[in-house]
C-alpha positions as CSV (number, residue, x, y, z in Angstrom):
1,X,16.3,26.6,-26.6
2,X,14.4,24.2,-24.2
3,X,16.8,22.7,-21.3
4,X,15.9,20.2,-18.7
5,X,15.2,22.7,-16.6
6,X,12.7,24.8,-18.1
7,X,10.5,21.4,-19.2
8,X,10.9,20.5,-15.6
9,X,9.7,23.9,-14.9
10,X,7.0,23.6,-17.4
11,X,5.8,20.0,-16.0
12,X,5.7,21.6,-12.5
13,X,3.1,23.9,-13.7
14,X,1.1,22.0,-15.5
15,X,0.7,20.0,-12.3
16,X,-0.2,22.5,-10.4
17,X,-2.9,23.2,-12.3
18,X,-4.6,20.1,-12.6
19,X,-4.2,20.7,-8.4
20,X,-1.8,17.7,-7.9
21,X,1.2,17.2,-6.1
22,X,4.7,16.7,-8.2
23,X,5.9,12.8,-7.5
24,X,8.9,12.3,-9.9
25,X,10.8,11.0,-7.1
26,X,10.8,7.2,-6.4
27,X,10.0,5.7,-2.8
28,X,11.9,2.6,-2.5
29,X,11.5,0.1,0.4
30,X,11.9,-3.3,1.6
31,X,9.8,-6.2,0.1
32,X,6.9,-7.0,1.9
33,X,6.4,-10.3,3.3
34,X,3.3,-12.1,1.8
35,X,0.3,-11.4,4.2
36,X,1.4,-8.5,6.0
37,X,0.3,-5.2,5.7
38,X,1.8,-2.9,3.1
39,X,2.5,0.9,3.8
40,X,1.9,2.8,0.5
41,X,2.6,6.3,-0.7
42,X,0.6,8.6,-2.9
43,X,2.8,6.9,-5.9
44,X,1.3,3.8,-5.4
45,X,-2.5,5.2,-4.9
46,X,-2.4,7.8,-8.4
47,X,-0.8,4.5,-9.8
48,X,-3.4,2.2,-8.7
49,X,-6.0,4.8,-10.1
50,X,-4.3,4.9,-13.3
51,X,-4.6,1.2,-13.8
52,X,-8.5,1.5,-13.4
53,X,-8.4,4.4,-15.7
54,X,-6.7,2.2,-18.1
55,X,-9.2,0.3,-18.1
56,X,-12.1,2.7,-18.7
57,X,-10.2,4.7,-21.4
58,X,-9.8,1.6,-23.4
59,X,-13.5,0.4,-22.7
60,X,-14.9,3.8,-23.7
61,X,-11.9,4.6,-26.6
62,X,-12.8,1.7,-28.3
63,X,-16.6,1.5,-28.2
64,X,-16.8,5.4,-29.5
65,X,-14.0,5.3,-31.7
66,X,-13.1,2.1,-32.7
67,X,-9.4,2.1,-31.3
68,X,-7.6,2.3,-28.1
69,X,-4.8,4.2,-26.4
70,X,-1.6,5.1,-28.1
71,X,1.6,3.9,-27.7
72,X,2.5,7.1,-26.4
73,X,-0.3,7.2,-23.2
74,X,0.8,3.5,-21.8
75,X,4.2,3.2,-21.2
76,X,5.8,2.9,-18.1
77,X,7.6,0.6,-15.1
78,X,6.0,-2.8,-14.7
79,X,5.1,-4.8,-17.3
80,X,3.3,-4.0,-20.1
81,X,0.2,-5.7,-21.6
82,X,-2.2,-5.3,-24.8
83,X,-5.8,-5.4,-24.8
84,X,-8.3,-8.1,-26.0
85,X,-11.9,-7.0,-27.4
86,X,-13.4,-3.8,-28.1
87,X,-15.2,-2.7,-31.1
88,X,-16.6,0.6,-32.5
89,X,-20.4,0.7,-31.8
90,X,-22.5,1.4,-33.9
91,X,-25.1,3.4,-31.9
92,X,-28.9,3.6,-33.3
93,X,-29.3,6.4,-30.1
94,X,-27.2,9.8,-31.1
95,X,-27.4,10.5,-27.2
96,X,-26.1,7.2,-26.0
97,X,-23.4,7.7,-28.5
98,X,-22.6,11.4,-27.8
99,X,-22.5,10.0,-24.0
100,X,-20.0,7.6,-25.0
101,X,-17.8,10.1,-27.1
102,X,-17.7,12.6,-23.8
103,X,-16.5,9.8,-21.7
104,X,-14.3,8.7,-23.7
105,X,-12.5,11.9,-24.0
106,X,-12.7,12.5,-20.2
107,X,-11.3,9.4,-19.6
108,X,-8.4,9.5,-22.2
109,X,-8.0,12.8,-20.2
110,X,-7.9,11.2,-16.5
111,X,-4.8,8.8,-17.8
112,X,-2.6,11.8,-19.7
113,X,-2.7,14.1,-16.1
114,X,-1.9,11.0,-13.9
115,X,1.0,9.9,-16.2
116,X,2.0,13.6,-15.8
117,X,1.3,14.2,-12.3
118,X,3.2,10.5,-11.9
119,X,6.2,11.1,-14.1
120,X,8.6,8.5,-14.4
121,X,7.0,6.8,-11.4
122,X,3.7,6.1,-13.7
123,X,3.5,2.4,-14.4
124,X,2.5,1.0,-18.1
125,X,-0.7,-0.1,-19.1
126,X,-1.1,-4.2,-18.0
127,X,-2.8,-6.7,-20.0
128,X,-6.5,-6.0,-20.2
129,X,-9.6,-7.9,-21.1
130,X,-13.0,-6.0,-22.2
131,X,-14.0,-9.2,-24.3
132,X,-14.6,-11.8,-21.8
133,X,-14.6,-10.0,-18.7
134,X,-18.1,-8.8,-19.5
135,X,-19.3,-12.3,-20.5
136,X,-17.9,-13.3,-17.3
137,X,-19.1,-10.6,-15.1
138,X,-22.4,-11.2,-16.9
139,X,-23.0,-15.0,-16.0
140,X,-22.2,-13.9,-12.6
141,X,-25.1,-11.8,-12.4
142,X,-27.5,-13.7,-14.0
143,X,-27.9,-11.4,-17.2
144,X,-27.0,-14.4,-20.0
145,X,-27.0,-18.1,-19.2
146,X,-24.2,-19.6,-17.7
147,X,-22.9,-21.2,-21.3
148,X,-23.9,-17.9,-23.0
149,X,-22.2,-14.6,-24.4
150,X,-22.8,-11.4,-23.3
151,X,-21.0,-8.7,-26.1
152,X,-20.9,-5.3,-24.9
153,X,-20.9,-3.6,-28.0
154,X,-23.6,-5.2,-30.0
155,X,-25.5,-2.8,-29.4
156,X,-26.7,0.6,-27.1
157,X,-28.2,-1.0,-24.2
158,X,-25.4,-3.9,-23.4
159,X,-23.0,-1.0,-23.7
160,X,-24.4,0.8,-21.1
161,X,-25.2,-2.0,-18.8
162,X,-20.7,-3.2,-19.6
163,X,-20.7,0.1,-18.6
164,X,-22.6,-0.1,-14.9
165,X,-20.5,-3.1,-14.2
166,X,-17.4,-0.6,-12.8
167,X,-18.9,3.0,-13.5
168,X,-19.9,3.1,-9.9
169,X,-16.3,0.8,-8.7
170,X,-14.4,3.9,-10.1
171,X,-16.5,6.2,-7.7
172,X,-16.3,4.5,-4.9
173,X,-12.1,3.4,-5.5
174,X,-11.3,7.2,-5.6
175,X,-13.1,7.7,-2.4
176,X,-11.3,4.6,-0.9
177,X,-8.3,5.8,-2.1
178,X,-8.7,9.3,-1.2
179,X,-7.9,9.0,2.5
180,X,-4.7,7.5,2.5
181,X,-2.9,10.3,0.3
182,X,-0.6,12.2,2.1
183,X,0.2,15.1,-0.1
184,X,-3.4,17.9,0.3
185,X,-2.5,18.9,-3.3
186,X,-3.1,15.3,-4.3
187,X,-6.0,15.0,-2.3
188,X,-7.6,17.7,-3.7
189,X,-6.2,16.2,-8.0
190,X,-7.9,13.0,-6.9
191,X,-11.3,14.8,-5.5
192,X,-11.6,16.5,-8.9
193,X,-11.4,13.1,-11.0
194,X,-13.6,11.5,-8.5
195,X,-16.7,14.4,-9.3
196,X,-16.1,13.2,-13.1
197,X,-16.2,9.5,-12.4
198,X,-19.2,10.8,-10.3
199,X,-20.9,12.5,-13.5
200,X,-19.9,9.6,-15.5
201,X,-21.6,6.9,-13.2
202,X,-24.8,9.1,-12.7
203,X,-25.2,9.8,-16.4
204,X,-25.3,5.6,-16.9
205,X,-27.2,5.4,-14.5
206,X,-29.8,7.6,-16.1
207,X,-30.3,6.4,-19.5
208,X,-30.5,3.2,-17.7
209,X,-33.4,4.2,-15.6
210,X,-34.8,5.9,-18.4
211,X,-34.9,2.6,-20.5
212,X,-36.2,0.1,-17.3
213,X,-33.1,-1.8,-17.1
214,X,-34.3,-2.2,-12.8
215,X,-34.0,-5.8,-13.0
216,X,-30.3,-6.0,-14.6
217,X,-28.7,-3.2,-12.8
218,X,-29.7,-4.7,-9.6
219,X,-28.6,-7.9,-10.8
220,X,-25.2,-6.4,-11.5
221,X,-24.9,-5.0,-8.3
222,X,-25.9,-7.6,-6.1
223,X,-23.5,-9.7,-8.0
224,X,-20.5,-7.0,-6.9
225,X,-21.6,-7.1,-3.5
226,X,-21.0,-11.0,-3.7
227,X,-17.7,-10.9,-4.3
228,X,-16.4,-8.8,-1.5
229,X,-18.5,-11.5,0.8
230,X,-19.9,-9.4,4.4
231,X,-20.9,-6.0,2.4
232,X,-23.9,-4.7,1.3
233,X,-23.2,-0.8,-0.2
234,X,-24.0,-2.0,-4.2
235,X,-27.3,-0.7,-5.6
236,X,-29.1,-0.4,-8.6
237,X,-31.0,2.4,-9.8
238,X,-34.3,2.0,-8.4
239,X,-37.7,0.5,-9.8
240,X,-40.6,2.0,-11.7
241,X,-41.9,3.8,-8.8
242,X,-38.5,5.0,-7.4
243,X,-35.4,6.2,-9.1
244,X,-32.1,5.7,-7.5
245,X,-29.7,7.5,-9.7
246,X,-27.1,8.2,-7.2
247,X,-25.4,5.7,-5.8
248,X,-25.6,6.5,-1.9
249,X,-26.4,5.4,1.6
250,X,-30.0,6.5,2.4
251,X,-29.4,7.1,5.9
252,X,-26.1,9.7,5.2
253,X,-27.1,10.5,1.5
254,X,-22.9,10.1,0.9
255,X,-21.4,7.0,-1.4
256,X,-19.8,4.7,-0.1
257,X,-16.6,4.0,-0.1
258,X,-14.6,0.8,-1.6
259,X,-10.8,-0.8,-0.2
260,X,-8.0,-1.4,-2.8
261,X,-8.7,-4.8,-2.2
262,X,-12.2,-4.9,-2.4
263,X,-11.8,-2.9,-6.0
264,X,-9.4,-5.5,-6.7
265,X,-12.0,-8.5,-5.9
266,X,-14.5,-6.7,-8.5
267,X,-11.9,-5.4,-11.1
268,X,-10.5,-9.4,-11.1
269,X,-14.2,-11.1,-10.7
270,X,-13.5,-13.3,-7.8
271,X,-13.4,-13.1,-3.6
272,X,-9.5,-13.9,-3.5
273,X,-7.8,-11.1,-5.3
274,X,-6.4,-13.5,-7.9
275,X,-5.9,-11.8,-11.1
276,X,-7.8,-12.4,-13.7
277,X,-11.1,-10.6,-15.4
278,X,-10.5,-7.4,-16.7
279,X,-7.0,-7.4,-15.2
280,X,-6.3,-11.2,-16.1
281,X,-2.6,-10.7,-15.3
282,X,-3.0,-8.2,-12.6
283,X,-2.5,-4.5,-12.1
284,X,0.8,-2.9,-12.5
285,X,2.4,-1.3,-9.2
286,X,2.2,-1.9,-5.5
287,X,-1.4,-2.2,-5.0
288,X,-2.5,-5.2,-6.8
């Protein structure tokens, strides 16, 4: 017979094995005034990741397999939302396809052990646009006119330029993120997603360098580092005479890092943190 105890016992393990710290216990506290800084726990930070990996499982879901989360992987405190767009691809190159299928997986992955390592405490999946977020994101940078559409999953190449718009946010959000957890057995959970993400970004990177998309990538990233006005970290992946496949300061050779709130101002396409873009109702949680 299983009792409370022994699945209690049983999610304790599996935490520990995915190297994060048990947080099935709610922090309450006051409100906070509008403007002020917020204090925030490792709750709020693992939630915050699992929005953006929301996100990314139901971009990559979708484009491999033609369908999204289930019921059973977005439920949770705040309120919940359903997704518009997304659309099996139909891929004419089997590596950019079996690319997609691993990612997918990995990111389906990422938001099972946060729920887990989150328990109650994990928040549901928000309303999420992957239709005309992209269209939007791509007007800003200049990749389609400003009357134009830009569909992600037409075809191979605008699916892996969709996916450069927030491969390398995801990177750089985990490292942002990573210094304000409290809990070392969190630290070290989030360090392991943050290599993936880091796989992830570099293997987009790739295919893009390998198919001369210097131009666009740039473009992209020049339009990220617009709307988080005073910065300058964004890069693309090089030219025909230099690759730049990892995304990193030349002078350190480390990535940079990213603020909640300048993820926010990339994840909602404008400089004010107002929700909307791929969050057009905002994240669920603390952070947002």
């Amino acid at each position: 017979m299983v009792t409370d105890t022994s699945l209690a016992a049983g999610r304790r393990a599996f935490i520990r094995s995915l190297g994060l710290g048990a947080m099935g216990v709610a922090v309450a506290g006051a409100a906070t005034p509008a403007g002020a800084q917020q204090a925030v726990n490792d709750v709020d930070i693992f939630n915050f990741a699992l929005n953006l990996e929301y996100l990314e499982a139901e971009f990559y879901q979708r484009a491999a397999f033609g369908q999204g989360l289930q019921a059973s992987d977005v439920d949770g405190t705040g309120t919940p939302g359903t997704v518009s767009g997304g659309r099996q691809i139909a891929f004419s190159d089997a590596n950019i396809r079996k690319i997609a299928v691993e990612l997918a997986n990995d990111e389906l992955a990422h938001v099972r052990t946060l729920r887990a390592a989150l328990g109650s405490n994990r928040v549901a999946r928000p309303a999420i646009d992957i239709n005309l977020s992209f269209t939007l994101a791509a007007r800003a940078a200049g990749l389609v006119g400003p009357n134009d559409t830009f569909d992600a999953y037409a075809n191979d190449m605008n699916f892996l330029l969709a996916a450069f718009i927030f491969e390398d946010v995801g990177v750089s959000a985990y490292l942002g993120g990573g210094p304000l957890l409290s809990d070392p057995a969190n630290l070290s959970g989030a360090a392991r997603i943050l290599a993936v993400e880091g796989y992830h970004a570099g293997a987009i990177r790739t295919e893009l360098y390998v198919n001369g998309f210097y131009s666009q990538t740039q473009a992209i990233a020049n339009a990220r580092n617009n709307l988080n006005p005073g910065t300058n970290i964004d890069q693309g992946i090089g030219d025909v005479n230099t690759a730049n496949l990892v995304f990193t300061n030349p002078t350190t050779g480390v990535t940079p890092a990213r603020t909640p709130q300048q993820v926010l101002n990339i994840v909602y396409l404008n400089a004010d943190t107002r929700p909307t873009g791929f969050f057009p109702n905002g994240l669920n949680g603390t952070i947002r």
